[in-house]
VMD Tcl script that draws the C-alpha trace (Angstrom):
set ca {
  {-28.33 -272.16 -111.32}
  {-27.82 -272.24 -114.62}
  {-25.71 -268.95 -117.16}
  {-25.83 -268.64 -120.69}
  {-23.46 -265.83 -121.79}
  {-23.36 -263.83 -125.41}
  {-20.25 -262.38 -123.86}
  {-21.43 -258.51 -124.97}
  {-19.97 -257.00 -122.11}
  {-16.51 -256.95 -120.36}
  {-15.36 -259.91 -119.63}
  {-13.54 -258.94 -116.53}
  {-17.05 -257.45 -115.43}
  {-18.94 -260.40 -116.21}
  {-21.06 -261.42 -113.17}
  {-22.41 -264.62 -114.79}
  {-18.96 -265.75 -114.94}
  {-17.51 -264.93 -111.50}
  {-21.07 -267.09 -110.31}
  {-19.70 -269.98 -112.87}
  {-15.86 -269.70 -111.53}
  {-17.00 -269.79 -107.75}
  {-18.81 -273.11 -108.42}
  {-22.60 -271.08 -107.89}
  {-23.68 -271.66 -111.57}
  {-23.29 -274.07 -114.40}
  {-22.06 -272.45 -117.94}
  {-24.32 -273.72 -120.76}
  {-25.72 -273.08 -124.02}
  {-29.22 -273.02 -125.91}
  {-29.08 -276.64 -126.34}
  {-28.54 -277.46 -122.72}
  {-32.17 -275.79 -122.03}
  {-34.73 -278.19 -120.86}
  {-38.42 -278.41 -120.51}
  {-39.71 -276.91 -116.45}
  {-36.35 -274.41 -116.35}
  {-37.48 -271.75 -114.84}
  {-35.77 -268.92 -117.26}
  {-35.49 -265.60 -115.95}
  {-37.10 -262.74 -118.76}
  {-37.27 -259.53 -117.99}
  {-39.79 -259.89 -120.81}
  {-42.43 -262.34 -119.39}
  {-46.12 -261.25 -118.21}
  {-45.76 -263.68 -115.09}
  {-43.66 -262.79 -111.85}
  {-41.39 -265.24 -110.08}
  {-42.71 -266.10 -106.46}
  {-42.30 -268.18 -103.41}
  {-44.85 -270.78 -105.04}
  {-42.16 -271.27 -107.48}
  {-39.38 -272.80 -105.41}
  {-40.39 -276.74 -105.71}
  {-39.21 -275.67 -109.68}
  {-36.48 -273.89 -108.75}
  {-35.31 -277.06 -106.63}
  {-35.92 -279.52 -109.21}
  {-35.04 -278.29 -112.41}
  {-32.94 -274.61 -111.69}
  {-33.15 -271.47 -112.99}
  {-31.53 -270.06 -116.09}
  {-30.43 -266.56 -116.08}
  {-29.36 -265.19 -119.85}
  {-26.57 -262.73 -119.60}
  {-26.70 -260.27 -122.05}
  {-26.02 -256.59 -122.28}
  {-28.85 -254.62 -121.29}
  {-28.22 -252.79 -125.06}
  {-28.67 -255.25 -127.37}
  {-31.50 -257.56 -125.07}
  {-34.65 -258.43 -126.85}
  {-37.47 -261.15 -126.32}
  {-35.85 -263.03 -129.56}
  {-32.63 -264.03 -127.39}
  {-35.79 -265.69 -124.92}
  {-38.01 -267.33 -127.33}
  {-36.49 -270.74 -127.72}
  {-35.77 -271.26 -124.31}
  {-38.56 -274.00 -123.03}
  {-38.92 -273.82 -119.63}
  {-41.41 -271.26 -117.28}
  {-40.53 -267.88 -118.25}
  {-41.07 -265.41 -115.17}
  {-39.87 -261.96 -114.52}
  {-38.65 -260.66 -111.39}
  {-40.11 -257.75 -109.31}
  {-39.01 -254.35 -110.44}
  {-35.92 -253.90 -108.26}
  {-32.83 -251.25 -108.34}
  {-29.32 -252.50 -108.91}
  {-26.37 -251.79 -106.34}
  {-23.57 -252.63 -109.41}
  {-21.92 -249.60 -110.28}
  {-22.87 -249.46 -114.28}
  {-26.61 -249.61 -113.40}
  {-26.97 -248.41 -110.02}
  {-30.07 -247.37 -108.89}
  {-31.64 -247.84 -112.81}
  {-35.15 -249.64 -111.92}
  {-34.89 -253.26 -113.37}
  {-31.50 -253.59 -114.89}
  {-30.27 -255.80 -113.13}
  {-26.78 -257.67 -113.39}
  {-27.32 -261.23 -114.01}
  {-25.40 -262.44 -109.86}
  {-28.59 -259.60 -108.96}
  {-30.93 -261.49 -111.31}
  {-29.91 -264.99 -109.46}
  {-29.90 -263.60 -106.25}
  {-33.05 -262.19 -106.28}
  {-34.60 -265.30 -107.17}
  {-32.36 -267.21 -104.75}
  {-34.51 -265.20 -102.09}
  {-37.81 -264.69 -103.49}
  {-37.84 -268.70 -103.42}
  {-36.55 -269.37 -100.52}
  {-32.72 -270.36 -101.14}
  {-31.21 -268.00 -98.26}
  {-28.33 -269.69 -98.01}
  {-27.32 -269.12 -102.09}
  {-28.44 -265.72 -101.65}
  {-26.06 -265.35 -98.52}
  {-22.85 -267.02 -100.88}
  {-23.82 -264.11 -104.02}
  {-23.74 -261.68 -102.20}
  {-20.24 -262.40 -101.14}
  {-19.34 -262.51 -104.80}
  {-18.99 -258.55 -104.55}
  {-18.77 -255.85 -102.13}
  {-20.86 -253.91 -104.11}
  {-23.64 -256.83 -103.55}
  {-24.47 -255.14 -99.86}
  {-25.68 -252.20 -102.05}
  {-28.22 -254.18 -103.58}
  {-29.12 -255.79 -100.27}
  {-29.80 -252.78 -98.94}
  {-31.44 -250.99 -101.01}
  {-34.17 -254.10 -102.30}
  {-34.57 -256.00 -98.72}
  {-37.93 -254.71 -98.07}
  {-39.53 -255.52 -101.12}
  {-37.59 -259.01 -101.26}
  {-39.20 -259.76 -98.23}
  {-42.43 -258.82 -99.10}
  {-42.29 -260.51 -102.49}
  {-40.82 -263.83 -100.52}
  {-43.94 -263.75 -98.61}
  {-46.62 -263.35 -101.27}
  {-49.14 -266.54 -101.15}
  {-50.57 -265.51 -104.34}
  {-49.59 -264.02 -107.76}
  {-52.32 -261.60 -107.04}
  {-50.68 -260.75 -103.68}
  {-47.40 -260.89 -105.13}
  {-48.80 -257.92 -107.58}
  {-50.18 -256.46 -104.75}
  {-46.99 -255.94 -102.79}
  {-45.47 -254.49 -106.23}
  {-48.05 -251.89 -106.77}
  {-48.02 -250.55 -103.32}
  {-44.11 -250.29 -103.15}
  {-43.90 -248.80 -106.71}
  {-47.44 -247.44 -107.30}
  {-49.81 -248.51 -110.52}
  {-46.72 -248.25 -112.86}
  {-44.02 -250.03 -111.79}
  {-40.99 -249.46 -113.72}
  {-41.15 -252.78 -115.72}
}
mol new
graphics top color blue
foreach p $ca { graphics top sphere $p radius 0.5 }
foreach p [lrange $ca 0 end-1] q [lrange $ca 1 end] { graphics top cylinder $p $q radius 0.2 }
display resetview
């Protein structure tokens, strides 16, 4: 796992860097960024899914922590790698709770951590936090689901009948 941080936020809040101090991300910049990442966007057409984990394994994911203010696809674009989204899930941190899709970046990584298989660096995030539990709770159903999906089609499947025809993002 892989954090670059524009340090917008409070530092003292700063999940990307709690991840980085507990050893469960690598700090880097733009230049670090390398071709088959698989970069989380919240702006990307394409959903991470299980069928993504050999990637995951071999080359990481990136997770760009930003505040959710000043984000825009321009802080994405020169990042190589395979930009995916993640399923529209609500946040247990207490800024965002329970805001569809704005997501902390330890949320981010943890949610990918499970939709591709990596239990066991889902298990250590959540840890990170007591407030982590929250998001457990209220997103295991449709992490499961998602987890499960054996095709993107599925995978937008599972989506549309937890959040109907419009999911949130």
């Amino acid at each position: 796992m892989y954090a670059i941080i524009y340090y917008e936020d409070d530092p003292v809040k700063n999940t990307a860097l709690k991840m980085v101090k507990a050893g469960l991300a690598r700090l880097v910049d733009h230049g670090f960024a390398r071709r088959g990442l698989v970069v989380l966007d919240p702006f990307s057409p394409e959903y991470l899914g299980p069928w993504d984990r050999g990637l995951v394994e071999e080359k990481g994911v990136l997770v760009l922590d930003a505040s959710w203010r000043l984000l825009t696809p321009d802080k994405f674009k020169k990042l190589p790698g395979a930009h995916v989204k993640l399923p529209p899930l609500l946040p247990g941190n207490p800024v965002n709770y329970g805001k569809p899709c704005m997501l902390s970046s330890i949320e981010a990584v943890a949610a990918a951590a499970y939709i591709t298989g990596f239990t066991e660096t889902y298990e250590k995030l959540l840890g990170l936090y007591k407030w982590m539990s929250t998001f457990h709770s209220l997103n295991t159903e449709l992490l499961e689901s998602c987890s499960k999906a054996g095709s993107r089609e599925e995978l937008v499947r599972v989506i549309r009948e937890y959040w109907g025809d419009s999911p949130p993002c």
